[in-house]
VEXDREN-2710 file (C-alpha; in Angstrom, 1 decimal):
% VEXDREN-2710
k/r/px/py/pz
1/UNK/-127.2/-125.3/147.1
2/UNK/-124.2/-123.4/147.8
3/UNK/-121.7/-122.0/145.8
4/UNK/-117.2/-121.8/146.4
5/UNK/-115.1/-120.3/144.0
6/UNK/-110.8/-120.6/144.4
7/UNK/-108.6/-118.2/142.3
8/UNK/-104.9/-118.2/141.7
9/UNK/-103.0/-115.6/142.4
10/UNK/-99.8/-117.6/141.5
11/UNK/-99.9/-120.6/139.2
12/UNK/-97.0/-122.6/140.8
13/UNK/-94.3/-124.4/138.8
14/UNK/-96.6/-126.8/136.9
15/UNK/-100.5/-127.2/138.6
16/UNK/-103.2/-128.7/135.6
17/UNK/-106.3/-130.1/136.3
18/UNK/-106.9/-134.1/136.2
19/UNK/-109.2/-137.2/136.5
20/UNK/-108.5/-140.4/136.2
21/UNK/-107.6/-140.1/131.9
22/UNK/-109.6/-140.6/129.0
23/UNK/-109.6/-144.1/128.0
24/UNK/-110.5/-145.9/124.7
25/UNK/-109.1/-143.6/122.3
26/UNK/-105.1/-144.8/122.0
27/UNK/-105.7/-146.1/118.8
28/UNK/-106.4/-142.5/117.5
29/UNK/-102.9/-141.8/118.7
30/UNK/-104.5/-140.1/121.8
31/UNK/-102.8/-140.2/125.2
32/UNK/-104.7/-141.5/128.8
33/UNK/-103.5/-138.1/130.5
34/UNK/-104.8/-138.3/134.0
35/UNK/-103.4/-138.2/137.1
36/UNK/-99.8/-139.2/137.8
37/UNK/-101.0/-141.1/141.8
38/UNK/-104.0/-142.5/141.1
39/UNK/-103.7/-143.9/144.9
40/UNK/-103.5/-140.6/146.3
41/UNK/-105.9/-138.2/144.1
42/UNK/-108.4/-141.0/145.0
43/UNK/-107.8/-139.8/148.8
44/UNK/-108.4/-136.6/148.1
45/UNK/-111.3/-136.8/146.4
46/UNK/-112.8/-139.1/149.1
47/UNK/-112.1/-136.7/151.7
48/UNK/-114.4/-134.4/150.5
49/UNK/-117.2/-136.4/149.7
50/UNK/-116.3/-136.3/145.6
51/UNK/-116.6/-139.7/143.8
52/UNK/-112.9/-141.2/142.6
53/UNK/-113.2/-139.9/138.9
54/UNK/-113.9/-136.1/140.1
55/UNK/-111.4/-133.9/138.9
56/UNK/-108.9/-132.4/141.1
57/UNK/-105.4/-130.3/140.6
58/UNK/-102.5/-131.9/140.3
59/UNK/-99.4/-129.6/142.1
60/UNK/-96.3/-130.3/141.1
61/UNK/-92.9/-129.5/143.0
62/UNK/-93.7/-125.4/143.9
63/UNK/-97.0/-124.9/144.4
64/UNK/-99.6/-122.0/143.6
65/UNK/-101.0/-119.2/145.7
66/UNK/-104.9/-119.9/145.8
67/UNK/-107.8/-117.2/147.8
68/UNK/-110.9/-118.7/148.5
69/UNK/-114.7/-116.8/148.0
70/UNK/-117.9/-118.4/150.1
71/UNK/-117.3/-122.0/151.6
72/UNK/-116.4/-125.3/151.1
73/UNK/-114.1/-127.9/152.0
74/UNK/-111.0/-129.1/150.2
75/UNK/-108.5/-131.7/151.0
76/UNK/-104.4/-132.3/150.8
77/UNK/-102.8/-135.4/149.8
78/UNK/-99.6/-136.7/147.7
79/UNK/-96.6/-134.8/148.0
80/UNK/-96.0/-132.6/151.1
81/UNK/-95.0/-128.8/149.6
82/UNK/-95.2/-127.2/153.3
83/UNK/-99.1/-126.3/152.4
84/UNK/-100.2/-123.3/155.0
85/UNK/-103.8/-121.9/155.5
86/UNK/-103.6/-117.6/156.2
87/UNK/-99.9/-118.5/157.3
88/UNK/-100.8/-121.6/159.6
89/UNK/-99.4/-125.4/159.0
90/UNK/-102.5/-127.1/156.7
91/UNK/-102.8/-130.9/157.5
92/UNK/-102.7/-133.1/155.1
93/UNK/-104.5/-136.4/154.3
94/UNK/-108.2/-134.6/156.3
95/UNK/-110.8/-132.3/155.3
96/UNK/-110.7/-129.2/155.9
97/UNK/-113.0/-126.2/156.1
98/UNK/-112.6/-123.2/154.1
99/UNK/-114.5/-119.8/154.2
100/UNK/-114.2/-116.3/152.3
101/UNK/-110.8/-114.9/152.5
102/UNK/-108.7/-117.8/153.0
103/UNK/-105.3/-118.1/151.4
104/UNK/-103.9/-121.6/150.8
105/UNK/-99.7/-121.6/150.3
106/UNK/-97.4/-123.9/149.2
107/UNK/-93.4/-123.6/150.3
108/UNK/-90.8/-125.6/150.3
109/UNK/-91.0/-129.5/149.0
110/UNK/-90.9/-131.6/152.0
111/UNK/-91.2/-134.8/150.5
112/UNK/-92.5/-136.3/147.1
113/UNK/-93.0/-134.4/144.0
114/UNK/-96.7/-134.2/143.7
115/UNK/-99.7/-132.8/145.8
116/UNK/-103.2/-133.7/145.1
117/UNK/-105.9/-130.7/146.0
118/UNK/-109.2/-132.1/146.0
119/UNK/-112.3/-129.3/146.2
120/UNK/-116.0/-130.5/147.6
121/UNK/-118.4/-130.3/145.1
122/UNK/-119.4/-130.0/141.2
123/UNK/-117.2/-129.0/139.1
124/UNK/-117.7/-126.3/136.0
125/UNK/-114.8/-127.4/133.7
126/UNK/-114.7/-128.1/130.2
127/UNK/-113.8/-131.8/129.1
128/UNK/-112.7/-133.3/126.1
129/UNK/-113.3/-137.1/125.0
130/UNK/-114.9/-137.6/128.6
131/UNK/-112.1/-136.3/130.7
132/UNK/-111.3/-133.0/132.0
133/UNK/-107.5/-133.9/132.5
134/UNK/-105.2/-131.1/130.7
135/UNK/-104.5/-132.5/127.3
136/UNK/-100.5/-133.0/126.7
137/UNK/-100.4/-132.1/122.9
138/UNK/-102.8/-129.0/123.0
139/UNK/-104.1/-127.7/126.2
140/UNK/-104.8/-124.0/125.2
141/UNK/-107.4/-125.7/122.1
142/UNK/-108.5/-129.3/123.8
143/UNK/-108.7/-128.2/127.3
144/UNK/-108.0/-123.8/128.4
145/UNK/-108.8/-124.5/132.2
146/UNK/-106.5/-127.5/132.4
147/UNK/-102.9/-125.7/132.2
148/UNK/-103.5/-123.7/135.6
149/UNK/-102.6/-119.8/134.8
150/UNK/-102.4/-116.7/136.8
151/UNK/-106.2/-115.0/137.6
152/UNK/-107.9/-118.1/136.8
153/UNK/-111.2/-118.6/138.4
154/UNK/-113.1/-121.9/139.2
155/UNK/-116.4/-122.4/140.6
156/UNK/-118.1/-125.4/142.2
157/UNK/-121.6/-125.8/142.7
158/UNK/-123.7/-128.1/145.6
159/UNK/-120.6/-127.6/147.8
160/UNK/-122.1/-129.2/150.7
161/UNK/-120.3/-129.9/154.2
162/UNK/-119.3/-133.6/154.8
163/UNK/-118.3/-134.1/158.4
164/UNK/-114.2/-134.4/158.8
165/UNK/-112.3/-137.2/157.6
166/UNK/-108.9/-138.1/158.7
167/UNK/-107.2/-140.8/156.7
168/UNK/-104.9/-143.0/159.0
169/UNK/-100.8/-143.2/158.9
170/UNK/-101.5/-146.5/158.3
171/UNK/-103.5/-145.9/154.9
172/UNK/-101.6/-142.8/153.5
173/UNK/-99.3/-143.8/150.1
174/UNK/-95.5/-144.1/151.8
175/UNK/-92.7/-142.0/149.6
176/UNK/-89.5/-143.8/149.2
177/UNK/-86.2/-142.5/147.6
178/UNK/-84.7/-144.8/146.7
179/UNK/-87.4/-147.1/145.5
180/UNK/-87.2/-150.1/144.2
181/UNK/-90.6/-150.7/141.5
182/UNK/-91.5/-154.2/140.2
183/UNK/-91.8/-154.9/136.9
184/UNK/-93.1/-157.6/134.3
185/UNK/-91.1/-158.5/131.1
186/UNK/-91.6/-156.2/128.3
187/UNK/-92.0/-157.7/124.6
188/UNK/-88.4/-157.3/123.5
189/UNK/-87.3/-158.0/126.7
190/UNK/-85.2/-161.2/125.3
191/UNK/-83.4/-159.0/122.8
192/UNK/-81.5/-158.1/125.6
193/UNK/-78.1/-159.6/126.5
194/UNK/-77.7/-161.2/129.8
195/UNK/-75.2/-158.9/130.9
196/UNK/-77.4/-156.1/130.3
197/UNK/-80.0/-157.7/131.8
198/UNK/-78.4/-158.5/134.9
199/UNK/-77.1/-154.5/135.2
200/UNK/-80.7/-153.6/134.5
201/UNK/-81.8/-155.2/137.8
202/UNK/-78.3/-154.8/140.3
203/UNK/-77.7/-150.9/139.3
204/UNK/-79.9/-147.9/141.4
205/UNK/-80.8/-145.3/138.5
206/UNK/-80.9/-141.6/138.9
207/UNK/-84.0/-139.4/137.6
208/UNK/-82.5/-136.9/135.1
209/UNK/-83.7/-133.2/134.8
210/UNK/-85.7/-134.4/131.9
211/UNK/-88.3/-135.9/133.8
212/UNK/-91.8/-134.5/133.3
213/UNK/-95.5/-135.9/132.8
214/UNK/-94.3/-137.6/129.8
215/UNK/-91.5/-139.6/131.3
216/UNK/-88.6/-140.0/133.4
217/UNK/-85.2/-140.2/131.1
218/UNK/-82.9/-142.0/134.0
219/UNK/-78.9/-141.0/134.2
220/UNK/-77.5/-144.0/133.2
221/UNK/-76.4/-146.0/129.6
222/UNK/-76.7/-149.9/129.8
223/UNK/-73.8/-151.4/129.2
224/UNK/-73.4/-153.9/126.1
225/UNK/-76.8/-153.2/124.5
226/UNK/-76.4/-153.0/120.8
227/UNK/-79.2/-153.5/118.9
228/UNK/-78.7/-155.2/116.3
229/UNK/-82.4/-154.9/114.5
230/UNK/-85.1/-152.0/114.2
231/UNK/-88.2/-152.4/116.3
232/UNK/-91.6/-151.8/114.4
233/UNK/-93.0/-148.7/116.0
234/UNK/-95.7/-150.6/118.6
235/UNK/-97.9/-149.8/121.7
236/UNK/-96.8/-148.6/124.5
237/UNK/-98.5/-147.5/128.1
238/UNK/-97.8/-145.1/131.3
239/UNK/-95.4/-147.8/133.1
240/UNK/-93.3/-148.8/130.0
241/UNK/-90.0/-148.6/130.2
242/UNK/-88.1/-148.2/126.6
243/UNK/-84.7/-148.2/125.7
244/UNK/-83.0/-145.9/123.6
245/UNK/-80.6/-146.7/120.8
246/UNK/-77.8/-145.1/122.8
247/UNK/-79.1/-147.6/125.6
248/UNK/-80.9/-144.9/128.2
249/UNK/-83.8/-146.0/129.8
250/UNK/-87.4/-144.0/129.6
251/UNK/-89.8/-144.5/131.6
252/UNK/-93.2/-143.5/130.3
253/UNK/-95.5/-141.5/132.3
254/UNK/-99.3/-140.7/132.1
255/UNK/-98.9/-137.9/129.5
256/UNK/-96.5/-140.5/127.1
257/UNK/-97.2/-141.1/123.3
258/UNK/-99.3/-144.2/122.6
259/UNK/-96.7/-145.6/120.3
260/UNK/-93.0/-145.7/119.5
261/UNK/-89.8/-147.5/118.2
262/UNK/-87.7/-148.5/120.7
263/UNK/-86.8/-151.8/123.1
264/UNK/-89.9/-152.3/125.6
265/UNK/-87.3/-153.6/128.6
266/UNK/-90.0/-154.0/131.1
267/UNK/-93.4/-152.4/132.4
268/UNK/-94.1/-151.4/135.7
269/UNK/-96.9/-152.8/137.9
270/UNK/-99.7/-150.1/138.0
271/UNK/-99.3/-150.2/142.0
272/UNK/-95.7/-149.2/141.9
273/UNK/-96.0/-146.3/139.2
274/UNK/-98.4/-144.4/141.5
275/UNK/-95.1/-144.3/143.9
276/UNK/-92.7/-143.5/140.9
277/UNK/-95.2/-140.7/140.3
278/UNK/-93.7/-139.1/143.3
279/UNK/-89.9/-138.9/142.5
280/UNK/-87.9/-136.3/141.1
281/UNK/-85.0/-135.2/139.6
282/UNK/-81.7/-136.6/141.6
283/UNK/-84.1/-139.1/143.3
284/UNK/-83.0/-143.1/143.2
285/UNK/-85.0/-145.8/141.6
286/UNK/-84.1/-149.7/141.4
287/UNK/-86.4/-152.3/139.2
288/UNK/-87.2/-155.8/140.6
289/UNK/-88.2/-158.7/138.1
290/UNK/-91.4/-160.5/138.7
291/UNK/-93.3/-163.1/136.7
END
């Protein structure tokens, strides 16, 4: 048994650790959390031999400054932040080999929004209802090592080698901007005039600067949308997409509340979020209507 420990120097912008969520708890008001590509952290984690539920950290948009102690083997995927090992270009989408002394950068965002950094090997983390995903409403009580701070320290144990994967161009996740999403009907989605309706699904939306794990809040009012009734406060998911009383869309991301009053216009097919997991502020996005 071997042992590989990463610190951070620098934190980045916004790294956390995540798994796939934690599940079956919603009706306690508690959020899935997880990670925002499911497609991509799945990568990852097969690249190094880890099963699909493994936690990993989630980088997003300016990445952290990590030195690495013994070795191991990590793995790049998502978002492309110019990642550099001791200075030199680090491939993405492979495994790759780390030993004492290396430094892992990040520089300037490339492309997508969101990196996925997958390390070989057990992880020593704390979890909370089954998951060891950063908790949105209290991190620093539910879970300390998932809101990634400077010095912070983790350790893996049975780091064993696996030999090299490379996953094909073929079978990397493509980032678009624009993108157009599918979506199905959401429940009030017949409160809505035709003409919004019609705007809804003919008009390319920008993501605002508020746009963070909890949602996307998109630059744009629907015209004619008055509502003319009060929506019981109701269940809503990562992929919903609500409308506001001054008619802005929201859509809800992994970290969102598990209930709340307003229009449900549509919800996004769980394939197509992963890709609207990798936009940012400024970036385009266009909704398609399927049955």
């Amino acid at each position: 048994m071997s042992s590989f420990k990463l610190t951070f120097v620098r934190p980045g912008l916004h790294t956390t650790v995540q798994d796939r969520g934690r599940f079956g708890f919603q009706h306690l008001g508690v959020p899935i959390n997880g990670v925002m590509d499911k497609q991509s952290a799945s990568l990852a984690n097969q690249l190094v031999g880890n099963d699909k539920n493994t936690p990993l950290f989630e980088i997003t948009l300016i990445g952290p400054k990590i030195t690495f102690k013994g070795e191991g083997q990590i793995a790049l995927t998502g978002a492309d932040l110019s990642p550099t090992i001791n200075g030199e270009k680090a491939e993405m989408y492979q495994t790759l080999n780390m030993t004492d002394g290396d430094i892992l950068e990040f520089g300037k965002p490339m492309e997508g929004c969101r990196t996925y950094l997958a390390v070989g090997g057990k992880w020593k983390v704390r979890e909370w209802l089954g998951s060891a995903s950063a908790s949105a409403s209290d991190p620093k009580t539910l879970t300390p090592q998932g809101l990634i701070k400077s010095k912070a320290v983790f350790s893996f144990e049975d780091s064993k080698q696996i030999k090299t994967i490379i996953t094909a161009p073929k079978d990397r996740p493509k980032i678009e901007s624009p993108l157009k999403v599918k979506v199905l009907p959401g429940p009030e989605f017949k409160s809505f005039s035709k003409e919004t309706i019609s705007y809804f699904f003919s008009y390319w939306f920008t993501i605002s600067q508020d746009a963070n794990r909890m949602g996307y809040r998109l630059e744009k009012v629907l015209p004619g949308f008055n509502p003319k009734k009060e929506v019981i406060s109701s269940g809503i998911v990562p992929g919903t997409i609500q409308i506001t009383n001054s008619g802005q869309p929201i859509v809800l991301m992994a970290d969102c509340q598990t209930s709340g009053g307003y229009f449900r216009m549509a919800n996004i097919l769980s394939d197509d979020l992963d890709k609207v997991a990798q936009l940012k502020p400024g970036d385009l996005l266009g909704f398609e209507l399927v049955e």
